[in-house]
C-alpha positions as CSV (number, residue, x, y, z in Angstrom):
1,X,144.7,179.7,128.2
2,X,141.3,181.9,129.1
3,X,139.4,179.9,131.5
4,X,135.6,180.6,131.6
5,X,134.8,179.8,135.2
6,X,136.9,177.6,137.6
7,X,136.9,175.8,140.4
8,X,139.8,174.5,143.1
9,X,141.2,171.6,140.9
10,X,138.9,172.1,137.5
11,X,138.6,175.3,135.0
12,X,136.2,175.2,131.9
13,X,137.4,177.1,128.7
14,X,136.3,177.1,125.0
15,X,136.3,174.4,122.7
16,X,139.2,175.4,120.5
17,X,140.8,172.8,117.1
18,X,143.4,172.0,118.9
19,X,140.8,169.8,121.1
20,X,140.3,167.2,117.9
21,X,142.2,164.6,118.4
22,X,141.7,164.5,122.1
23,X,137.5,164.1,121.5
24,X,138.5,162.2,118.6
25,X,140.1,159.4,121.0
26,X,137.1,160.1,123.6
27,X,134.3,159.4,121.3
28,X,135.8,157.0,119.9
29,X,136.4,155.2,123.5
30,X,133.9,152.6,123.7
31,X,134.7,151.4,127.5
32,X,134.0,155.6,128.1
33,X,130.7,156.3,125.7
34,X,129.0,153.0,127.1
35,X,127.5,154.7,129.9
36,X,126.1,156.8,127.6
37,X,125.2,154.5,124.6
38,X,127.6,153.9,122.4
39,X,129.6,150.1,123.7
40,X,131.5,150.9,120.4
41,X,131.9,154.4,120.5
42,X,130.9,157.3,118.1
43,X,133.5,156.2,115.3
44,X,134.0,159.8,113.9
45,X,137.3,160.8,112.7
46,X,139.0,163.4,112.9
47,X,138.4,165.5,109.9
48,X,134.6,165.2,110.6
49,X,135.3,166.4,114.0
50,X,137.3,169.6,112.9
51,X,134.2,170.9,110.6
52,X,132.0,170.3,113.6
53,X,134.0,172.1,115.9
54,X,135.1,174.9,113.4
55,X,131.9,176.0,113.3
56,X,131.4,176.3,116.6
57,X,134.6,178.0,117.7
58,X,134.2,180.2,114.8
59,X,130.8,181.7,115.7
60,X,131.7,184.7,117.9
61,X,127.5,184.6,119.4
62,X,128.3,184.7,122.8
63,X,124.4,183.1,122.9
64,X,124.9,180.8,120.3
65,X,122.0,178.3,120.8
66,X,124.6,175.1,121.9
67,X,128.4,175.3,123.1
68,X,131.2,172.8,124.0
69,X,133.4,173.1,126.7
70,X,136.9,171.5,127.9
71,X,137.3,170.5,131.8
72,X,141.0,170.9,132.7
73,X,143.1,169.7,135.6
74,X,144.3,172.6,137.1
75,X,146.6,171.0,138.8
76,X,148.4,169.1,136.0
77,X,149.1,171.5,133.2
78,X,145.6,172.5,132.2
79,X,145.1,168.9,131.4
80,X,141.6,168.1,129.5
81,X,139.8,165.4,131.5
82,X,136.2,166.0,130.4
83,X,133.4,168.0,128.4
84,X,130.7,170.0,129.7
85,X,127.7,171.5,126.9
86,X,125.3,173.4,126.8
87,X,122.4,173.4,124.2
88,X,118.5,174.5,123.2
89,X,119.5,177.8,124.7
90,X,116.3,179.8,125.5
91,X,116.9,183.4,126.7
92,X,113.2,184.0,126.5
93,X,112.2,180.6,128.7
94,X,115.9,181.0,131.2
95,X,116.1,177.3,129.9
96,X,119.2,175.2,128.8
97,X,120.1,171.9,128.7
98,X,123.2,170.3,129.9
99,X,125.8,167.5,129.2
100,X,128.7,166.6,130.8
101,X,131.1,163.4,130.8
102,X,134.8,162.7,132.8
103,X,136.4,161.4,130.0
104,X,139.8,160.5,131.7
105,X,138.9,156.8,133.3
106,X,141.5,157.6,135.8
107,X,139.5,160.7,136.8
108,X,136.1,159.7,137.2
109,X,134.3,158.4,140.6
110,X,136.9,161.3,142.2
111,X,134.4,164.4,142.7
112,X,136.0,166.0,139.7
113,X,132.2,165.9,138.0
114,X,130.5,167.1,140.8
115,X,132.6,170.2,140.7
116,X,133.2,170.8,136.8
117,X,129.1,170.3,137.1
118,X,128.5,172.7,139.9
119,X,130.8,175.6,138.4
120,X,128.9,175.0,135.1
121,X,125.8,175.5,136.0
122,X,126.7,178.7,138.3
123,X,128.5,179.9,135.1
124,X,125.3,179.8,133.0
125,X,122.4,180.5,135.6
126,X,125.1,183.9,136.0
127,X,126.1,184.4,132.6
128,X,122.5,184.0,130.9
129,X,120.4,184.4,133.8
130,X,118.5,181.3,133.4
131,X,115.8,180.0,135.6
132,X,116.1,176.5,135.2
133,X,119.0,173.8,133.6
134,X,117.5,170.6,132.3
135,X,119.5,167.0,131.4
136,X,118.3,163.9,131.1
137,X,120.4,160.4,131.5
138,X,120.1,157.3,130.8
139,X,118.0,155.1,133.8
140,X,120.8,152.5,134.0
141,X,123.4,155.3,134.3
142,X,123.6,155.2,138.2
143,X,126.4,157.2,138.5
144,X,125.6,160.3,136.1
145,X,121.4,160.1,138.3
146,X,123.4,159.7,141.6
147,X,125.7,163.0,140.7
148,X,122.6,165.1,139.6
149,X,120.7,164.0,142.6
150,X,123.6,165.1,144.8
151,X,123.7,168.7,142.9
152,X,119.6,169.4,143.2
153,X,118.7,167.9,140.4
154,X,114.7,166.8,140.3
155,X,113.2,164.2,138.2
156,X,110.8,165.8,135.9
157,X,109.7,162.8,133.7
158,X,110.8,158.8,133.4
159,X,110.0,157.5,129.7
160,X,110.1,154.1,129.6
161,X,112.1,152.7,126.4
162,X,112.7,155.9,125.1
163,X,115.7,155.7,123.0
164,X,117.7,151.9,121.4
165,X,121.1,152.6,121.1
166,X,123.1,151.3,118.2
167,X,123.4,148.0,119.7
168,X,120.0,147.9,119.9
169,X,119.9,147.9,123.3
170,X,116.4,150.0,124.8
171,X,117.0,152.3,127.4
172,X,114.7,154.2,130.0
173,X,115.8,157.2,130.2
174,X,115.2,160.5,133.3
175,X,114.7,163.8,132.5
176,X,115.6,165.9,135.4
177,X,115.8,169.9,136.1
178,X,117.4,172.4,138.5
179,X,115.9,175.3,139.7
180,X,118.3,178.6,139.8
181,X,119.4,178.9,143.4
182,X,118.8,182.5,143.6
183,X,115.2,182.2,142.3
184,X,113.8,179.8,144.9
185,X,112.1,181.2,148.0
């Protein structure tokens, strides 16, 4: 299995349709997606899933505007444990966004998104030569603002009830942003 970029215990490789099921049971995790919004989950299914991610494994555009990735345990059998994205690529800008989520329980609060995180974002600031990676996160999300804090991130802009999640629930949410490395004096 081609691995992207790597780090000591993590690698990052392509989305491929073998992945289905395994998102299928993370999205569908509402103790997981609750950090992010969803206390119920996604509730997609499978097949819906499998166009998705067809598409996107099918389109060889090695700039393709958005991309999924799989964090695996490289110490357990390329195990997944997590998903990393990218999307609203902007070669002319050197400006992307970025997701990413530990979607193992048994994985998270163990530094495992710190690194996944840190490899990403040397992968694309490399790979498209991008001067800046943007995310946002929920306000109440303490431990995804803590993590981008701890890896440079800067807060940017705080919208006060800017999205209600299916619950109905209103959230704040922090947009942040990190500087390339190799572009600050």
């Amino acid at each position: 299995m081609e691995l992207i970029a790597q780090g000591k215990r993590i690698g990052i490789r392509n989305l491929t349709l073998d992945d289905v099921p395994v998102f299928a049971r993370w999205w569908n995790d509402g103790e997981l997606m609750a950090a992010v919004g969803f206390s119920k989950g996604l509730g997609v299914t499978e097949a819906e899933l499998e166009r998705r991610f067809a598409e996107e494994v099918n389109d060889p555009d090695s700039k393709r505007h958005a991309r999924l990735y799989v964090i695996v345990d490289l110490e357990n059998d390329y195990k997944p444990i997590g998903e990393l994205a990218y999307g609203r690529l902007d070669l002319e800008q050197g400006t992307c966004l970025v997701g990413i989520k530990i979607c193992e329980l048994d994985y998270q609060g163990k530094g495992y998104g710190f690194e996944s995180l840190r490899v990403f974002m040397d992968y694309l600031f490399d790979c498209f030569q991008l001067k800046k990676i943007e995310l946002d996160t929920l306000a109440d999300n303490l431990r995804a603002y803590n993590l981008y804090k701890k890896l440079g991130f800067k807060e940017t802009r705080f919208e006060k009830d800017f999205w209600t999640d299916p619950d109905g629930k209103v959230h704040d949410v922090i947009f942040m942003e990190r500087e390339n490395p190799s572009l600050e004096k």
